[in-house]
N, CA and C atoms as a LAMMPS dump frame, in Angstrom:
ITEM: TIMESTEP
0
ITEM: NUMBER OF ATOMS
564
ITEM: BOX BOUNDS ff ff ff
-5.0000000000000000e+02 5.0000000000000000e+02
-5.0000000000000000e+02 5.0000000000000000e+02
-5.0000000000000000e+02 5.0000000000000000e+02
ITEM: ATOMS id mol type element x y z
1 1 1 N 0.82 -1.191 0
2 1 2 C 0 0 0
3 1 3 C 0.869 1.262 0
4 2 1 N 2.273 1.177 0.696
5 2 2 C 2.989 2.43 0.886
6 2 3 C 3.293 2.85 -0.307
7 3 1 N 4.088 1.64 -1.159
8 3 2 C 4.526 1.55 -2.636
9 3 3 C 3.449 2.513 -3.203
10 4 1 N 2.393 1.855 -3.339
11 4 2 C 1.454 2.659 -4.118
12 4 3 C 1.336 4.331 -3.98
13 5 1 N 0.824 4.121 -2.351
14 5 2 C 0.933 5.932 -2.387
15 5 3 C 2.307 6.914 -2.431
16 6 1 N 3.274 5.95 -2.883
17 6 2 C 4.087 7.114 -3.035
18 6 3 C 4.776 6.446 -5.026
19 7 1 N 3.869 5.956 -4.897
20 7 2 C 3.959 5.687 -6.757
21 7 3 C 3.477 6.959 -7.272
22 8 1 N 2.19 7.103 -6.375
23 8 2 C 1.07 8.247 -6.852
24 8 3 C 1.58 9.678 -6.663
25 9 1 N 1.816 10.038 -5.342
26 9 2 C 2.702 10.725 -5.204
27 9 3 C 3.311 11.35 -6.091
28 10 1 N 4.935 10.265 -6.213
29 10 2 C 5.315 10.729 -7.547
30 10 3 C 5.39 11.49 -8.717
31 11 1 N 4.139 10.879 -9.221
32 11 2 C 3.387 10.919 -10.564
33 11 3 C 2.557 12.113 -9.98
34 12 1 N 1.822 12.191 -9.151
35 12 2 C 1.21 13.78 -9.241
36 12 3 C 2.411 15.025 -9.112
37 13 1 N 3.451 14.683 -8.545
38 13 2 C 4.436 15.558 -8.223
39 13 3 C 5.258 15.835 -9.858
40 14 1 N 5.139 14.914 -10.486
41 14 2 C 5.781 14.581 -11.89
42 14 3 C 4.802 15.601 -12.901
43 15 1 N 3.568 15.177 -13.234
44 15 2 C 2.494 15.626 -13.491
45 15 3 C 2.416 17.356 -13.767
46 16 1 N 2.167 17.104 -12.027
47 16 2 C 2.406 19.29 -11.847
48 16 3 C 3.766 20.035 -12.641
49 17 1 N 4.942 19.366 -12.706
50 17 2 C 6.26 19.709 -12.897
51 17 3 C 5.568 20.333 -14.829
52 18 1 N 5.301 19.092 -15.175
53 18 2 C 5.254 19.017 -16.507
54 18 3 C 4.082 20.28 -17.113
55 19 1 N 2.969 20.317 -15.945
56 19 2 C 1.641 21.438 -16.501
57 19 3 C 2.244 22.766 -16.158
58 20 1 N 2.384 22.555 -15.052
59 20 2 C 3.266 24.537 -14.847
60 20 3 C 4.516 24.782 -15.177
61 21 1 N 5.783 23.991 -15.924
62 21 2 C 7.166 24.495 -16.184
63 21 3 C 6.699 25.441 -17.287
64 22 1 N 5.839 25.79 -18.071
65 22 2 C 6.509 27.433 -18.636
66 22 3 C 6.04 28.171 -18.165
67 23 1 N 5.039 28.225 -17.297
68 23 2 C 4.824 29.262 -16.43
69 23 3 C 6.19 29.518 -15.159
70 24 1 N 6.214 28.475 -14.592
71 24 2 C 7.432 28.592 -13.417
72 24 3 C 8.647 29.155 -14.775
73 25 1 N 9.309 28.444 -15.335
74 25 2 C 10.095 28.82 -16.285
75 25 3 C 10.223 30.462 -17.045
76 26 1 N 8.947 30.949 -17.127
77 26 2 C 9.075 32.447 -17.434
78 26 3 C 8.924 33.041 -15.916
79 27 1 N 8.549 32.448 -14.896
80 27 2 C 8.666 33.571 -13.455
81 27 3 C 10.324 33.48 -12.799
82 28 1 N 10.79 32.72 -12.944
83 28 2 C 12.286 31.884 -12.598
84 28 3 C 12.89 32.599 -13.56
85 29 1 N 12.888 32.802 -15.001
86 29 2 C 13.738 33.791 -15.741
87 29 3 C 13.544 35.359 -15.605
88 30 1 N 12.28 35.811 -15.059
89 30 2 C 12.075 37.253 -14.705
90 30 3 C 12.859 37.265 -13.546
91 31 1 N 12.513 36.679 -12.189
92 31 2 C 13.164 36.507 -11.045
93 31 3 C 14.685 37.15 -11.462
94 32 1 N 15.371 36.05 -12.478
95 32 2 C 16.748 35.932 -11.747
96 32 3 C 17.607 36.994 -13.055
97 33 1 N 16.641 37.406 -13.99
98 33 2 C 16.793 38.883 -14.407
99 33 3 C 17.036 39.922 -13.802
100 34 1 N 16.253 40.147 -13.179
101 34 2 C 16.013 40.918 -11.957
102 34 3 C 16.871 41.208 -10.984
103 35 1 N 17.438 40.362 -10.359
104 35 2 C 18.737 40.224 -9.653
105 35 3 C 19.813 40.398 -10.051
106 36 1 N 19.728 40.015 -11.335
107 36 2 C 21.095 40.037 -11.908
108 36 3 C 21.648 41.51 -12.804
109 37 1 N 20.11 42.256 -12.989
110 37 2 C 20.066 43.039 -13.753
111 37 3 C 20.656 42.593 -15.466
112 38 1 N 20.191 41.808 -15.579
113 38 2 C 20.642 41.333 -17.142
114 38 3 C 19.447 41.675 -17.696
115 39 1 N 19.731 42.168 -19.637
116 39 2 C 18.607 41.851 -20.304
117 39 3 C 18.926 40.905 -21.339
118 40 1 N 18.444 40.356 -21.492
119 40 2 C 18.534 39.23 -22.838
120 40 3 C 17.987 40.54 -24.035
121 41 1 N 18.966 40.272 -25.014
122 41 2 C 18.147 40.628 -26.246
123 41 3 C 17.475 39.96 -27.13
124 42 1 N 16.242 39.987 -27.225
125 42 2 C 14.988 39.31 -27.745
126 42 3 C 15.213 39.657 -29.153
127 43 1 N 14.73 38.646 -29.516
128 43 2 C 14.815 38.248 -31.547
129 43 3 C 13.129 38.159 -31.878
130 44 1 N 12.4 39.329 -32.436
131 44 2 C 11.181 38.614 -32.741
132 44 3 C 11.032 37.312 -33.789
133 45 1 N 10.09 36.785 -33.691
134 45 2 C 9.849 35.591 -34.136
135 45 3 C 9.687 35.907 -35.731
136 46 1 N 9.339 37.076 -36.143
137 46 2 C 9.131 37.408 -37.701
138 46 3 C 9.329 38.44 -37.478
139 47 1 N 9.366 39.357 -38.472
140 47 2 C 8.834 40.837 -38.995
141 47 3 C 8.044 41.378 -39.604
142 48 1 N 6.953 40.008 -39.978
143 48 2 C 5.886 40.589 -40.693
144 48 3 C 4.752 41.191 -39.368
145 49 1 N 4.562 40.517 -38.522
146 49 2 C 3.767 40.694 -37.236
147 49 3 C 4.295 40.172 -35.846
148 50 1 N 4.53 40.957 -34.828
149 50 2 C 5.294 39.998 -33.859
150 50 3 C 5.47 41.302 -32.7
151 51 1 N 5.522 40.625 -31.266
152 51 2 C 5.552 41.349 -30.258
153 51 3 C 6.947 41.351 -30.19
154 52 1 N 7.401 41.495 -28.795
155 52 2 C 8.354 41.528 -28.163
156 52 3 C 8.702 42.253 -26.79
157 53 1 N 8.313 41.934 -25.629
158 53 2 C 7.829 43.297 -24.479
159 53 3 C 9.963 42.307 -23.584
160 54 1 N 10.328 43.567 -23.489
161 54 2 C 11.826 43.423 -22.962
162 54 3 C 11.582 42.552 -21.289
163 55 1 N 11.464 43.578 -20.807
164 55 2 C 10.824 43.624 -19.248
165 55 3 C 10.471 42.271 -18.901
166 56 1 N 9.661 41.67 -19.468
167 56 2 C 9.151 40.432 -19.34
168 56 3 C 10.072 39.065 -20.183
169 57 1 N 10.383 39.489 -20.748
170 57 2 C 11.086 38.935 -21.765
171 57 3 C 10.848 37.878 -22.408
172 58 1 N 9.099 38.263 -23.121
173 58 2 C 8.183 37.908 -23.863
174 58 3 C 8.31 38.419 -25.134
175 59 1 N 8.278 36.986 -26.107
176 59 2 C 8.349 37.125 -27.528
177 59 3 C 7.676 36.267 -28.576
178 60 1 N 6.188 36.915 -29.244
179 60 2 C 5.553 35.958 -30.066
180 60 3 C 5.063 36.625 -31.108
181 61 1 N 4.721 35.678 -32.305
182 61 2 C 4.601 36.194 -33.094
183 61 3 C 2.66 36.685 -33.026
184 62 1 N 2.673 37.5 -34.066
185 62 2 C 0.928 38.044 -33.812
186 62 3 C -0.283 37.691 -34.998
187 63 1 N -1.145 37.038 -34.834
188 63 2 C -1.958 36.389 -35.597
189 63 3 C -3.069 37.44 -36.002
190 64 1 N -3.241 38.128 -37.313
191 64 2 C -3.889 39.162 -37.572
192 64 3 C -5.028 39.066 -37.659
193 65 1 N -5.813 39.788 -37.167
194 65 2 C -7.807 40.029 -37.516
195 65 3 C -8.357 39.101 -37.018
196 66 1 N -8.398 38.33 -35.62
197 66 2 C -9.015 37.745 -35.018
198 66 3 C -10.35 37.978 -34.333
199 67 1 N -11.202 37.361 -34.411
200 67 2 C -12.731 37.987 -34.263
201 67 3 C -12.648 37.215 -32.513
202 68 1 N -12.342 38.904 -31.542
203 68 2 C -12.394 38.445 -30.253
204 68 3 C -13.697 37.714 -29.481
205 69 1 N -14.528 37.664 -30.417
206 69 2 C -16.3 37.576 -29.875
207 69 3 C -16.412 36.469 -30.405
208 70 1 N -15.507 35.352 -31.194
209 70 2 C -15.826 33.841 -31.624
210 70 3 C -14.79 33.151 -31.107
211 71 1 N -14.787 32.511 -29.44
212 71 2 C -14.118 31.27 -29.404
213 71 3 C -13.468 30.659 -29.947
214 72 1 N -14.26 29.979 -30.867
215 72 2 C -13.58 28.678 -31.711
216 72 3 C -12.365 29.28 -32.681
217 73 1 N -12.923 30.541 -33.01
218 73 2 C -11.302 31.212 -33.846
219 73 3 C -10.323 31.441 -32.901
220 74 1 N -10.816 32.068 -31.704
221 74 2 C -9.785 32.709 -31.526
222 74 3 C -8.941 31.705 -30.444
223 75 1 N -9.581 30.66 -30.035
224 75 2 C -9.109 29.872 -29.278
225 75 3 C -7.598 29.456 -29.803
226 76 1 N -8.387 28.867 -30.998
227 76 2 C -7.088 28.27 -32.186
228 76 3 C -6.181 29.078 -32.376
229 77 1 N -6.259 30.77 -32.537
230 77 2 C -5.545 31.454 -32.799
231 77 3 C -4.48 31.705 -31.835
232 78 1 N -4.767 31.908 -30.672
233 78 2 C -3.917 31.77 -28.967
234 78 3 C -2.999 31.114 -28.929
235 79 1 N -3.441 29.295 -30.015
236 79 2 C -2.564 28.362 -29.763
237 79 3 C -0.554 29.067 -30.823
238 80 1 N -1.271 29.813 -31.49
239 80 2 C -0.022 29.945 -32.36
240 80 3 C 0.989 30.98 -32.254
241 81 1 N -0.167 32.022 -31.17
242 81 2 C 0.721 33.392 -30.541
243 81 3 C -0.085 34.209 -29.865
244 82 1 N 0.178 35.693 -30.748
245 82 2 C -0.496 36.62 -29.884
246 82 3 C -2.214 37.206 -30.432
247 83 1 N -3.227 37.384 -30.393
248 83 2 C -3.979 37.549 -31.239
249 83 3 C -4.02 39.198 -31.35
250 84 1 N -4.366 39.73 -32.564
251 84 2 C -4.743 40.736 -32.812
252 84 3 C -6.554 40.958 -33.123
253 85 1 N -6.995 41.494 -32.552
254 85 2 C -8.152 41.961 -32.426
255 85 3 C -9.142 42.491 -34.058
256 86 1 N -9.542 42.085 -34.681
257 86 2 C -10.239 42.344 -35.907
258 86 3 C -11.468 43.344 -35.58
259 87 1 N -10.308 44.149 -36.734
260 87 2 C -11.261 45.634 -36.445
261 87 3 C -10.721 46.807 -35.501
262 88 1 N -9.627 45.997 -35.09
263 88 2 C -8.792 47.198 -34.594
264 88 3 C -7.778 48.213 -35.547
265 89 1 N -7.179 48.559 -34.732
266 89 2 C -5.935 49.405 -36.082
267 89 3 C -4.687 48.619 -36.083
268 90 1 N -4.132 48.831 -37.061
269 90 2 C -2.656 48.22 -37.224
270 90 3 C -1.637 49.335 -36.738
271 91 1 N -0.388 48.641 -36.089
272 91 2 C 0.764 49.947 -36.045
273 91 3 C 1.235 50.702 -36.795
274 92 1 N 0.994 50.789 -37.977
275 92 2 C 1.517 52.184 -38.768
276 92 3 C -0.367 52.891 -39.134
277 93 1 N -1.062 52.763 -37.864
278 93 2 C -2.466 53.357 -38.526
279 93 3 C -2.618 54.084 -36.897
280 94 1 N -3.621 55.498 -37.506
281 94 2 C -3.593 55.966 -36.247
282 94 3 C -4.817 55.161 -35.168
283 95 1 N -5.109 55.143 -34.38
284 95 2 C -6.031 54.663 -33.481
285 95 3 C -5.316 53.359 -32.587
286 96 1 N -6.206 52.765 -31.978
287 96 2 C -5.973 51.595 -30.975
288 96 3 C -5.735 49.991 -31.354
289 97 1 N -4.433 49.651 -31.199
290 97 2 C -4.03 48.442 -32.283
291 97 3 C -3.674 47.518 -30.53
292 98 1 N -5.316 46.682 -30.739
293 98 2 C -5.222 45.851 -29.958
294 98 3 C -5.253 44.162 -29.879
295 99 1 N -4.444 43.968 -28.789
296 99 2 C -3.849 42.392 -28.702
297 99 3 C -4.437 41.734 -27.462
298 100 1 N -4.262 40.282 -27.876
299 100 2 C -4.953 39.823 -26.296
300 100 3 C -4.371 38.204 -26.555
301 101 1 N -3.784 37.579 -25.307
302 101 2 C -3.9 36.397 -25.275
303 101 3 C -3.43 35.956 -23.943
304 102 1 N -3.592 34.397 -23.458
305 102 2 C -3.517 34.175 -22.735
306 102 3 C -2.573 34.405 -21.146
307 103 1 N -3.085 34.931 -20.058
308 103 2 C -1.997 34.372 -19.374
309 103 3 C -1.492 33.007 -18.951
310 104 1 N -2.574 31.815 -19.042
311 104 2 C -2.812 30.463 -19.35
312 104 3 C -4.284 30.665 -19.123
313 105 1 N -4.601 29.753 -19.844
314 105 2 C -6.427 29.809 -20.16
315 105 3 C -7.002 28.803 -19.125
316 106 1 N -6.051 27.462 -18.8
317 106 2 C -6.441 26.497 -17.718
318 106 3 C -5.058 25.666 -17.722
319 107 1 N -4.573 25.122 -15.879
320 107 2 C -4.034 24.76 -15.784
321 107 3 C -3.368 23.446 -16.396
322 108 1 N -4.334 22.768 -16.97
323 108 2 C -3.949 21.896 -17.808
324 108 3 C -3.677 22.124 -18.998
325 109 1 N -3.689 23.5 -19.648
326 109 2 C -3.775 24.016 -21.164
327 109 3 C -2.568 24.775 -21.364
328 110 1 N -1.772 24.55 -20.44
329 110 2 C -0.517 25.653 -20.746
330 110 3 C 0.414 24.733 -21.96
331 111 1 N 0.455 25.879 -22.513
332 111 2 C 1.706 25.63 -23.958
333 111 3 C 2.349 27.045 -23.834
334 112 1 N 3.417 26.854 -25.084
335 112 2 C 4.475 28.19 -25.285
336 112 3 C 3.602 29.334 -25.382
337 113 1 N 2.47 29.648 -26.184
338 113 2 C 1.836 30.65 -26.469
339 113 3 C 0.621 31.032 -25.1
340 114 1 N 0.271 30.183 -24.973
341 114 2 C -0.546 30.409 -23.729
342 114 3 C 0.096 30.99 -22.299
343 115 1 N 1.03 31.364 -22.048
344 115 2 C 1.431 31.726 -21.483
345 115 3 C 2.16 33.068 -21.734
346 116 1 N 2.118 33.959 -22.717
347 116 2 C 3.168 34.397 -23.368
348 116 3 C 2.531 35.946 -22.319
349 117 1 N 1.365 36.258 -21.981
350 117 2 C 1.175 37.654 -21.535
351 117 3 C 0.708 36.985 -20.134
352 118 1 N 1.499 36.671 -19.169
353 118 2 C 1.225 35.526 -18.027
354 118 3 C 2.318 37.056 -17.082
355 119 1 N 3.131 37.401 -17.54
356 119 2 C 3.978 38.302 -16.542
357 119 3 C 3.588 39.858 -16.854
358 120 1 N 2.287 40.328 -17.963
359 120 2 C 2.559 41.917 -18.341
360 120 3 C 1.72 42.023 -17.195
361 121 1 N 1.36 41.478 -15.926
362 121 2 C 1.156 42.693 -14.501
363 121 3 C 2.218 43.121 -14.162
364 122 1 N 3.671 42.517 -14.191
365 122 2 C 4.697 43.223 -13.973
366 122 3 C 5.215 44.184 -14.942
367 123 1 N 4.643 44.768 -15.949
368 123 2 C 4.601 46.283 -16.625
369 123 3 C 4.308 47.342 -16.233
370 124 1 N 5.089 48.29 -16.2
371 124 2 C 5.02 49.558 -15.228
372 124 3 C 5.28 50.699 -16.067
373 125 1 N 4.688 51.686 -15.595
374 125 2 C 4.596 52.681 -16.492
375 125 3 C 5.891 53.222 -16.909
376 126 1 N 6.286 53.463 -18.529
377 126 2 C 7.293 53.872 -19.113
378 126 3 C 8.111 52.651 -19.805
379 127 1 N 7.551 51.27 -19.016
380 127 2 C 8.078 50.07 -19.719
381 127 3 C 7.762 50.231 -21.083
382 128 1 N 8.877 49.52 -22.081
383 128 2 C 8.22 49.487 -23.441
384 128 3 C 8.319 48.082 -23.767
385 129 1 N 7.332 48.236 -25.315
386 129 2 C 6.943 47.201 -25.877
387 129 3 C 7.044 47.162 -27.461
388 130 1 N 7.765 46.672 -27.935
389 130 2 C 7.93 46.316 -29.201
390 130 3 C 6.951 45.472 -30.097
391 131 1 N 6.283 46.487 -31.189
392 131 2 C 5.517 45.637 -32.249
393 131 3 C 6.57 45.223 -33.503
394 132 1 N 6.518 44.463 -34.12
395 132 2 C 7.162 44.416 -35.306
396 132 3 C 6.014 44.358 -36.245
397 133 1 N 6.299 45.472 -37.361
398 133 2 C 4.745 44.631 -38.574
399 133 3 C 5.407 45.357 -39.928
400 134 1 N 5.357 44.283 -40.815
401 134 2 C 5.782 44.957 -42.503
402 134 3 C 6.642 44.792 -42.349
403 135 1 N 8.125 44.659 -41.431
404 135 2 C 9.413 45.008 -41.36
405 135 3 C 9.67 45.981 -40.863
406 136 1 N 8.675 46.397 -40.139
407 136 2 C 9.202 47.981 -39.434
408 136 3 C 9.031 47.457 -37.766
409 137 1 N 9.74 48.22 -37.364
410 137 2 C 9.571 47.977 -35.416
411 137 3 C 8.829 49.406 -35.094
412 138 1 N 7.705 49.309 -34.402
413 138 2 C 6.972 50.139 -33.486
414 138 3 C 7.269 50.05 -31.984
415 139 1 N 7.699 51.085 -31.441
416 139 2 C 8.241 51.128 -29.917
417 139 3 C 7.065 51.868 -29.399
418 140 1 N 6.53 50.994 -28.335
419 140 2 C 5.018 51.451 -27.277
420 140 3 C 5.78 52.355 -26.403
421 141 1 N 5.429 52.982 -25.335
422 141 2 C 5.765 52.936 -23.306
423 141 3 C 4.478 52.836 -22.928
424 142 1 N 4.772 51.928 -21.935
425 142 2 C 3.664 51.495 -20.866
426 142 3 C 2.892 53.205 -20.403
427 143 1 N 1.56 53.084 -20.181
428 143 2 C 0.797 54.785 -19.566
429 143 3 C 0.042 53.864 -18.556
430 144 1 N -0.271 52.979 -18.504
431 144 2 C -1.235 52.423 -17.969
432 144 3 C -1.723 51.032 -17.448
433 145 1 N -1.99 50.437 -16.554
434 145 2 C -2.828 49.28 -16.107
435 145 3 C -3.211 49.386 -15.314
436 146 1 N -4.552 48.217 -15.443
437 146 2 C -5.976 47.975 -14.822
438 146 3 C -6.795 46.99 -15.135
439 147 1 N -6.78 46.21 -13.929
440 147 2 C -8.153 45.25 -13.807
441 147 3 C -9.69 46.026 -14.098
442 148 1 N -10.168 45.289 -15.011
443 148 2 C -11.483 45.547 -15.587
444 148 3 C -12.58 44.703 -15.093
445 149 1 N -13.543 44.069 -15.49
446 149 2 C -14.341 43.259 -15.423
447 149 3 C -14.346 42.273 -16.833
448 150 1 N -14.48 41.364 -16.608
449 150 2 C -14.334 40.664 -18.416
450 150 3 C -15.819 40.879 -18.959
451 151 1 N -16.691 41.856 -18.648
452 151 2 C -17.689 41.409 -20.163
453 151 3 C -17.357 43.266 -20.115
454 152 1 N -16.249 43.854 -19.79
455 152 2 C -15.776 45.533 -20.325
456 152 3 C -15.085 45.367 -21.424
457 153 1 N -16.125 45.746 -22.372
458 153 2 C -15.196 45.906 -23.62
459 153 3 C -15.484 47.578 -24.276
460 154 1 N -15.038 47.96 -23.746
461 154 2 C -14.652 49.837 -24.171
462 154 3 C -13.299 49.602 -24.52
463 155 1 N -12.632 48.968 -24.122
464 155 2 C -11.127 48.993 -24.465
465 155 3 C -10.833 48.938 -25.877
466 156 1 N -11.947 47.244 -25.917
467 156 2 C -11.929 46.895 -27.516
468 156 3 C -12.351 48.063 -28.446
469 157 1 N -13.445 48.612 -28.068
470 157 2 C -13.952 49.812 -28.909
471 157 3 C -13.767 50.998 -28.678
472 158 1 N -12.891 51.492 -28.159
473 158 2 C -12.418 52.764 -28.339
474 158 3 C -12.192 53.342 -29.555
475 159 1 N -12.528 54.307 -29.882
476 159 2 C -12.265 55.434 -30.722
477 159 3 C -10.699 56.407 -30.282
478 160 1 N -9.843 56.415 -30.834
479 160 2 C -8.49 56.987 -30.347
480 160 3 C -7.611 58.237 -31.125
481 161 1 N -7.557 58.917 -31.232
482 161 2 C -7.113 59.686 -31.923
483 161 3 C -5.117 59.431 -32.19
484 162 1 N -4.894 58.856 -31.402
485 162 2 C -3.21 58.776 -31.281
486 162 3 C -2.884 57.361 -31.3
487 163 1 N -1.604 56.995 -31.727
488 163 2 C -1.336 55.329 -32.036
489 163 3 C -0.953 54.861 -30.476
490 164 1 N -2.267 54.441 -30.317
491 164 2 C -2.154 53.255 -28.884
492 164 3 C -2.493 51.668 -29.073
493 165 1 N -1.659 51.206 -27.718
494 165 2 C -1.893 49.859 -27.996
495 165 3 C -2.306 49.137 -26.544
496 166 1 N -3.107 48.562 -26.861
497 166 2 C -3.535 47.661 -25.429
498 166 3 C -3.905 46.061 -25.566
499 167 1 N -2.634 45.921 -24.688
500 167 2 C -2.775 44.697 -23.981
501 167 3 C -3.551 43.546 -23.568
502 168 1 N -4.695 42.774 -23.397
503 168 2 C -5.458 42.142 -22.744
504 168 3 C -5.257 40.674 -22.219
505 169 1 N -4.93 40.428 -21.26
506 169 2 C -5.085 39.067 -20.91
507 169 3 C -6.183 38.819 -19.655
508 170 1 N -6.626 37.209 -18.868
509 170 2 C -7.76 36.996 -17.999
510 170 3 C -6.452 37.181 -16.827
511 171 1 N -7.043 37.58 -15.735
512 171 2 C -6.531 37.796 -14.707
513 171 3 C -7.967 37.098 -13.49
514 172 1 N -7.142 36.621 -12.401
515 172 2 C -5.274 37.063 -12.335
516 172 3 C -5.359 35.705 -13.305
517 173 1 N -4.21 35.309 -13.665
518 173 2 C -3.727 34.098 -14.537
519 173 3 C -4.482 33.02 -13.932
520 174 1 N -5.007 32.056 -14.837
521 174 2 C -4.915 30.549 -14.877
522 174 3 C -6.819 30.856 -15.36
523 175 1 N -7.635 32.685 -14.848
524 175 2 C -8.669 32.429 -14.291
525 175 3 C -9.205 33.353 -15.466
526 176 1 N -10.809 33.078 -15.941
527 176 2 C -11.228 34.388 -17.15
528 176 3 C -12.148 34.999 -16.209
529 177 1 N -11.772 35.406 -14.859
530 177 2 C -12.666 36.245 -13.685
531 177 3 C -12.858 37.696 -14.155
532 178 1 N -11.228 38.289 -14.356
533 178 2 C -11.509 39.933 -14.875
534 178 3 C -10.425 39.779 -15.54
535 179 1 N -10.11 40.89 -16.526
536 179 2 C -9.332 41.28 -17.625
537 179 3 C -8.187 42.267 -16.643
538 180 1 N -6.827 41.98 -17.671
539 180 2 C -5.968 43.06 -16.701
540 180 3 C -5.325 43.629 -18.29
541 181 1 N -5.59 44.814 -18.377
542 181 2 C -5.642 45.801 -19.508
543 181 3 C -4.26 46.385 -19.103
544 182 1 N -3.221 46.459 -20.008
545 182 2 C -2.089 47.251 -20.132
546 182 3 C -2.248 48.178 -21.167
547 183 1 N -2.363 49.908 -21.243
548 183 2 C -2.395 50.751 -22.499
549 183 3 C -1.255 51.555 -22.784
550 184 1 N -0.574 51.575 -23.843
551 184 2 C 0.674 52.265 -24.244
552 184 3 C 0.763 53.333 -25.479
553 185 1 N 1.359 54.008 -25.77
554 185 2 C 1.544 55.279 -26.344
555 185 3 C 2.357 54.721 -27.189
556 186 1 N 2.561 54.796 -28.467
557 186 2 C 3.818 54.875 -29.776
558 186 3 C 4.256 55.655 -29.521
559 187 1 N 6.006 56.009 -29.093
560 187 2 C 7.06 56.657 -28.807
561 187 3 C 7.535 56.976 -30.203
562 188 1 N 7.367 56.449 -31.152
563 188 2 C 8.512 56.206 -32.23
564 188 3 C 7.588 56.728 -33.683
């Protein structure tokens, strides 16, 4: 009987290792950033569309015109990176060029991409954020964050006069309870 419960043991201890290492894995590389004061220099994944936030030292590529109000697209879309919001603006357009994806959607669902906006609560104002699109790099700074409610979507529909960009992932992580909205200014 002992055998057994510590077979099980084990295997749940094994289990957990395997569902949360890229989450532990991106908090363990911010951590010891941090301390060390190192930055890695980040390579976006393309240049046709693609993030890159330093600070966090988050880098994916961005899946264009995703219809945030259909699941089944955009679910799929999460799996491959970052989604871009359909119907928003693009970075060389003036108005609000918005993104959203997971901080993990469920503990059993974590992959590379699902996790990729899991650390922007640690974004602070003046942090920046790198778009790449066309071959051009767009440089954000952080102005802003805030927990919302998740059925607030003003963010999504804003009307903007200046090239902003906002953030969206479920907060706090693992949970789709409320939205934690990061908004940034084009510096560049």
């Amino acid at each position: 009987m002992k055998k057994i419960a510590n077979i099980l043991t084990f295997s749940s201890l094994f289990l957990l290792i395997i569902i949360f290492w890229p989450i532990a894995k991106e908090e363990v590389k911010y951590e010891i950033n941090k301390v060390i004061n190192t930055k890695e220099e980040l390579t976006p994944p393309n240049k046709d569309f693609s993030i890159v936030i330093p600070k966090i030292n988050a880098s994916a590529p961005i899946v264009k015109n995703v219809d945030p109000f259909n699941s089944n697209i955009f679910l799929s879309s999460l799996k491959r990176g970052v989604a871009h919001a359909k119907n928003t603006k693009l970075p060389n357009e003036e108005g609000n060029v918005y993104l959203f994806a997971h901080s993990t959607d469920a503990f059993y669902n974590v992959s590379k991409y699902n996790a990729v906006f899991y650390l922007i609560g640690k974004l602070e104002k003046n942090d920046e954020i790198k778009i790449y699109f066309e071959d051009k790099e767009y440089v954000y700074s952080v102005t802003d964050k805030k927990v919302v409610s998740a059925e607030d979507t003003k963010y999504l529909t804003t009307n903007i006069k200046e090239k902003i960009l906002t953030l969206q992932t479920c907060y706090p992580p693992g949970t789709t309870f409320k939205r934690l909205i990061v908004i940034a200014k084009q510096i560049n």
